[in-house]
N, C-alpha and C positions, 0 to 999 in steps of 0.2 A: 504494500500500500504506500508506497514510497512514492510521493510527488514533488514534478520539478518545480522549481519558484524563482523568481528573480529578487535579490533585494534590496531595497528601496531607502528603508532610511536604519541607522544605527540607533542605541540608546544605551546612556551611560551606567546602564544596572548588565550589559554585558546579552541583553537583546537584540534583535532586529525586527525590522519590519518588510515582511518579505510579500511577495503577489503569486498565487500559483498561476501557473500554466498551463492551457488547455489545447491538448490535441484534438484532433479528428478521428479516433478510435485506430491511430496509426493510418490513417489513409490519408495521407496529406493532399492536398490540391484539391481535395471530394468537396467539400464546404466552403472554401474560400476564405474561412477564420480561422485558421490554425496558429496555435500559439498567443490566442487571445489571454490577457490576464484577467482574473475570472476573481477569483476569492483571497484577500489580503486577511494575514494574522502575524500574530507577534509571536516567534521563535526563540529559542536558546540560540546563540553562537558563538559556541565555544573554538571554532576553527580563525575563526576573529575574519568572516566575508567582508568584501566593502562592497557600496551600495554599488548595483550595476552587472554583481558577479551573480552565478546560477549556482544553487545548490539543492539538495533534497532535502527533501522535509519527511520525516519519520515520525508519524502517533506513537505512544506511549504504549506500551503492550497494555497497560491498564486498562486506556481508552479500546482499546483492539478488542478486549476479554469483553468489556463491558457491552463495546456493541454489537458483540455476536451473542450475548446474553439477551440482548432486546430482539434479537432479531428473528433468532432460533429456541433458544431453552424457554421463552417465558410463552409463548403461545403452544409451543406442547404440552406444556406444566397446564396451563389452561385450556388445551382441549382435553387432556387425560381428568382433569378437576368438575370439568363443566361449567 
């Protein structure tokens, strides 16, 4: 689930502000908006990027557990429940 991002601006608690990037589901030229930036949030960066550079952006396995927990476990738990 690794997405690419470009980023944007720095912040002196040792954040960034990055924009992800959207492909064309790998078909480039199909849509004619490939590499639109799409969805902007506030990252760790510890690699120390400066604004301008591309890097990936990785959830949390936390966030990952959690929402394959909403997505999967909890409407089985409630179809078995009723």
């Amino acid at each position: 689930m690794d997405r690419q991002a470009r980023v944007r601006q720095l912040y002196e608690d040792g954040t960034a502000l990055v924009l992800c990037t959207e492909s064309c589901a790998m078909e480039c030229n199909q849509c004619g908006g490939c590499r639109r930036e799409t969805e902007g949030l506030v990252a760790r960066n510890p690699e120390g990027a400066l604004p301008g550079e591309l890097v990936l952006v990785r959830p949390h396995r936390r966030q990952l557990l959690m929402a394959w927990l909403m997505l999967f476990a909890l409407p089985i738990v409630g179809f078995f429940t009723g």
